[in-house]
N, C-alpha and C positions, 0 to 999 in steps of 0.2 A: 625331947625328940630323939628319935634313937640314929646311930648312922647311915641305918639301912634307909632311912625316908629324908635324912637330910638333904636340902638342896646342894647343887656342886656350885664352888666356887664361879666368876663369874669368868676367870681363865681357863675354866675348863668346858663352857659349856659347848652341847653339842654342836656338830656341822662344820662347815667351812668356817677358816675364821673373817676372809674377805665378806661373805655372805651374812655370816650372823650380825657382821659392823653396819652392811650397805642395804640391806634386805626392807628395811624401812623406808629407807629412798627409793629403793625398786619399784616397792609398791606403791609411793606416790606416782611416779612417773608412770607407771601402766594403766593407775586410775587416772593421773590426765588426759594419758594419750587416748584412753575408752570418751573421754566426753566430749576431749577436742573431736574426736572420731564421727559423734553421734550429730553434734552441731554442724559438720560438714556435710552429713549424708541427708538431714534433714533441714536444710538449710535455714538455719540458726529454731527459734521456738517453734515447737510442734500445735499445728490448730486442729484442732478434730471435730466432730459432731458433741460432744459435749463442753467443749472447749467454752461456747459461746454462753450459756447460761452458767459458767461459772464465774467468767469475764463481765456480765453484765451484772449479777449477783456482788460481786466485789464491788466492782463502780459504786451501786447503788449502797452499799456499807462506806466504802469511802466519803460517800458525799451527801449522805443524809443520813447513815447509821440505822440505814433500815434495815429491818432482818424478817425475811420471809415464812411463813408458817403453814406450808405447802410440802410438797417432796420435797424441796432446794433442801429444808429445815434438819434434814440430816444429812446434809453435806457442808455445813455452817462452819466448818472448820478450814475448810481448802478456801471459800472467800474470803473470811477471813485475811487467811494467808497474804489472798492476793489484795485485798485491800490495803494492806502496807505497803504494797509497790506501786501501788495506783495514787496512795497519798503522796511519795516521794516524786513520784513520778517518771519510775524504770519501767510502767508496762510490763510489756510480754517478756522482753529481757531480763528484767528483775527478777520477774516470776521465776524464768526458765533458771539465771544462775545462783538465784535462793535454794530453788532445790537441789541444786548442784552443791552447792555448801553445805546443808542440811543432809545431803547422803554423802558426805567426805567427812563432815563429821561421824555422821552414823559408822561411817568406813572405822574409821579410826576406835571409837567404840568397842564396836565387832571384834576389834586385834585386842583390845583391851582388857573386854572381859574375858574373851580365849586364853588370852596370858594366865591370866588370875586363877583359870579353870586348869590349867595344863597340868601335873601331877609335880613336875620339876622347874620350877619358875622361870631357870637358866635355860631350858630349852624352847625356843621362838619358834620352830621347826613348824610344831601343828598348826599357831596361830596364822603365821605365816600364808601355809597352805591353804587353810579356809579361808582367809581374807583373799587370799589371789583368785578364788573360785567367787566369792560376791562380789568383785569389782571386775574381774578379767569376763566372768558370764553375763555374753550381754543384755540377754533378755531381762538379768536384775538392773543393768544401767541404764535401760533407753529410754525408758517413761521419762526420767531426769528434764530432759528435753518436752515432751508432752505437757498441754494445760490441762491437765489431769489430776486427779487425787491420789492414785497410785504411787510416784517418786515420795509425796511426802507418809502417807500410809506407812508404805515398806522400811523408812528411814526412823519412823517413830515406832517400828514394832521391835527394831533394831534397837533403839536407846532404849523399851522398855527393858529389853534381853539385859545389856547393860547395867541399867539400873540395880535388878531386880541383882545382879550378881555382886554390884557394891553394896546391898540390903544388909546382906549377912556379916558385914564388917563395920559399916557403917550404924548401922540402927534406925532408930526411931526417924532418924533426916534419908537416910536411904531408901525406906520406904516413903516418905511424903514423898521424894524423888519421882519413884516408880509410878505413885495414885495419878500424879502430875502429868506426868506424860500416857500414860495409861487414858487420864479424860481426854486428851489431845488426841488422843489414838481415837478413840470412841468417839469424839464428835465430828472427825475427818470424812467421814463415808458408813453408810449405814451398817457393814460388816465389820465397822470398828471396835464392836462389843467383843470382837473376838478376840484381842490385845487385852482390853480393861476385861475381859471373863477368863482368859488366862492368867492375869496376874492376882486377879482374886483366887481365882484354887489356886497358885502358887503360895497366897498367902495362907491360903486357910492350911497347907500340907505343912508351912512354914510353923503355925501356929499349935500345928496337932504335934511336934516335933517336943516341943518344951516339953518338959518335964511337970509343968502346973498346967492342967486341962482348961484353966477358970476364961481364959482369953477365947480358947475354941470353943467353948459352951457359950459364952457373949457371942461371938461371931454368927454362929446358927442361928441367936436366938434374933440378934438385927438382920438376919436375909428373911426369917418370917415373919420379922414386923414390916420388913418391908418390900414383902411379896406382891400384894397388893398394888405399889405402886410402881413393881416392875413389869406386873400384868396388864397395867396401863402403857406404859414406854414401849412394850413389847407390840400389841396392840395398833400404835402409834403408825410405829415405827413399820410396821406390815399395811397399815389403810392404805396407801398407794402405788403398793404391787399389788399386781395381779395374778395373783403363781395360780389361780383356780384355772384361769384361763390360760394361763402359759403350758400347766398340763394338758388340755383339753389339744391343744396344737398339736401336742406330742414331743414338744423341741428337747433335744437333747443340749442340743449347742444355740444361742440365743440369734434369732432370723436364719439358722442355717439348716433349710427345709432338706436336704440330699439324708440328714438323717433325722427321723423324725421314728416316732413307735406310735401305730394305729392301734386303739383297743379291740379286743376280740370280742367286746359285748357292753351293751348301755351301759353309760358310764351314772353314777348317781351323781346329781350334781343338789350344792349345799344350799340355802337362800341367800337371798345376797344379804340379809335385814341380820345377818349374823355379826355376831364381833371376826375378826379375820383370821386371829387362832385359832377359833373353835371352827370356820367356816375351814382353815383348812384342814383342822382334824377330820369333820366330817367327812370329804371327801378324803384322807385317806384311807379312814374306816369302811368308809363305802365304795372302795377303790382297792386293796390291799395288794391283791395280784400286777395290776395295773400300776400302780403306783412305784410297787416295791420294783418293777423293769425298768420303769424311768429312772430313778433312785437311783439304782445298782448299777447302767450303763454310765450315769452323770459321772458316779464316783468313778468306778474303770477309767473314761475317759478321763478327768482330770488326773488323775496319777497317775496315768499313764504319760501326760503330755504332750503325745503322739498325735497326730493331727494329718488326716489324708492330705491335706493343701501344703504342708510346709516340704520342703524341699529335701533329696532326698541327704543332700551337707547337712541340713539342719537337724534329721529324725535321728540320723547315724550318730551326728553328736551328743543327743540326747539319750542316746543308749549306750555310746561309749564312755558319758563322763557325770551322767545322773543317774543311772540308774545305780552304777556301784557307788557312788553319794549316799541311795538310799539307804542299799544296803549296809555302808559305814553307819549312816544317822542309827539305824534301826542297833547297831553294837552299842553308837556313842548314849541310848537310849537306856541300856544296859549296864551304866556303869556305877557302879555302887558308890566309888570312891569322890564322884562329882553330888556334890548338893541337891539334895531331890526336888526341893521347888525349883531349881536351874531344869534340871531334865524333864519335871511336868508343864513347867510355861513353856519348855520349847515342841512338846507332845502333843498340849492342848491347844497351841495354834495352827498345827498343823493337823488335828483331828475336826475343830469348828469350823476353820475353814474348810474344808473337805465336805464336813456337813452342809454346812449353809450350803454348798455347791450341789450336792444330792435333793434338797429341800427345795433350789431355786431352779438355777438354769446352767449349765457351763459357757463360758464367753468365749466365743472365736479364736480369740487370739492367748496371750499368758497373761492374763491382766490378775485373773484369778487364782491364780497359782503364782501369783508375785510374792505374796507375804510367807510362803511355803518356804521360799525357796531358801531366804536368809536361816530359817530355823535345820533344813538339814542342813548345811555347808555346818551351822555351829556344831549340831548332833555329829557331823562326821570328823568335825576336828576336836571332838571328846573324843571319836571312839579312837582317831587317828593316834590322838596324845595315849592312849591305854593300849596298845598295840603293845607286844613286848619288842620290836623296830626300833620303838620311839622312849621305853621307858631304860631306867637304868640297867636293867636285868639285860637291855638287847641288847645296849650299846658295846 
């Protein structure tokens, strides 16, 4: 290792020295004070409209080990969850500070593999930063509180990030790691394939990397043996949306008719006696103009974040302090000298989710732009840590 790339002593490293000692406890104490915060505001567990089918879903795993094979069937992972509180018998409190610990661990994770990514080991500076923007942003902490799928989602797409970053040190257990939570991810909520399909192209980028092609030729060659039965899952997994008819409404944002897009001429509509893939291909083929407005406003809107209802504290701060997020992520996306499956799994969750969102519906509020959000704050604390500010050249 030459001295130019040597790490510095650990007496030298940057920033304050109070700060670089305390800066860990800082950030517990600000992620407490965000949950004691939310428990207040929402007095203690949050119940919603779907709160109740996943509360009685649980129960019913709890005490007969039944397990539904209906829509619920791809949400099998959050009762689950709550099934082990219901067996203890914490209820809604369990539930709510299960996830509370499961995103404090994620928290810590998050700092974790930033360290590991940072160019100079001794410098905490970047990780720091990005960890204060996923615990101090609160729209990443408030589901935590919600009987939702969301807190544990966002918290599992965080340890796959982790994972996937102790992969390359670790080995062959690093990744069994990563598969691990990666199916936890994927069978939390039906858009959980977007975790476990980012960590497969991370692997496959992973695999294309070696120097012996013989692993990425097997690889290819088991995703088309078993195309077939992802055509099934896939299939599956769409029979109980109805996005034929979500389009046909026009909703941009899901029940929120103020904005809706009327078609300017008969729309072709597919048979219902169709598989749901092909039934929605058909309609976009037979829809193209149409389709491709819906699309393209969905996407705007969710990257954008921007929401006529939310207030005018909340828009400002989303343009004071995410939009140049994105712009860092879109540097930290850029950086040669960080591990390329690290910057494609963090790429391709924030590219599927965006799709799914163009393909489905955009949700009211940031439910869906939850798992986004963890992946820039990491992108901007690559590009932060490669900034010549942050590296040794600036210092």
């Amino acid at each position: 290792m030459s001295s130019a790339s040597a790490p510095l002593p650990a007496s030298t490293a940057p920033g304050p020295a109070w700060l670089q000692r305390w800066h860990g406890w800082l950030l517990v104490g600000v992620w407490v004070l965000v949950q004691l915060s939310l428990l207040w505001q929402h007095h203690g567990p949050r119940y919603v409209n779907d709160s109740g089918r996943y509360l009685a879903y649980g129960t019913r795993i709890a005490q007969e080990w039944h397990f539904e094979h209906d829509h619920n069937l791809r949400y099998v992972g959050y009762p689950l969850f709550i099934s082990l509180w219901i067996k203890v018998g914490a209820d809604r409190w369990g539930i709510v500070l299960g996830q509370m610990a499961v995103s404090g661990l994620a928290a810590w994770a998050f700092y974790a593999a930033l360290r590991q990514l940072t160019p100079d080991r001794t410098d905490w500076r970047p990780a720091a930063l990005a960890t204060a923007a996923l615990i101090g942003w609160r729209d990443v902490q408030q589901f935590n509180v919600y009987i939702l799928t969301e807190s544990l989602f966002c918290s599992l797409a965080i340890l796959a990030f982790w994972a996937l970053v102790r992969a390359r040190e670790r080995g062959a257990w690093g990744w069994v790691l990563l598969g691990v939570v990666a199916i936890l991810a994927g069978i939390e909520r039906p858009n959980g394939f977007v975790v476990a399909g980012a960590s497969g192209v991370a692997a496959l980028v992973a695999l294309r990397q070696r120097p012996d092609r013989r692993a990425y030729r097997r690889a290819w060659l088991a995703i088309g043996v078993l195309s077939p039965l992802l055509w099934v899952v896939l299939n599956k997994l769409l029979l109980t949306f109805t996005l034929v008819e979500t389009y046909l409404r026009g909703e941009i944002i899901y029940g929120y008719t103020p904005w809706v897009v009327e078609p300017t001429e008969p729309l072709m509509l597919p048979p219902a006696s169709l598989a749901p893939v092909i039934r929605l291909a058909y309609f976009i083929l037979g829809n193209p103009v149409y389709f491709a407005k819906l699309a393209l406003l969905k996407g705007l809107l969710f990257i954008s974040y921007v929401k006529s209802y939310y207030s005018w504290f909340h828009i400002v701060m989303i343009v004071v302090f995410i939009y140049p997020c994105y712009w860092m992520a879109w540097r930290g996306s850029q950086v040669a000298a960080v591990w390329l499956p690290v910057r494609v799994f963090l790429v391709s969750v924030i590219l599927l989710q965006g799709l799914i969102v163009m393909m489905t519906v955009e949700d009211w509020d940031v439910r869906f732009l939850l798992p986004v959000l963890p992946c820039t704050f990491a992108l901007a604390g690559i590009g932060i840590a490669n900034t010549p500010i942050f590296t040794r050249k600036g210092q």
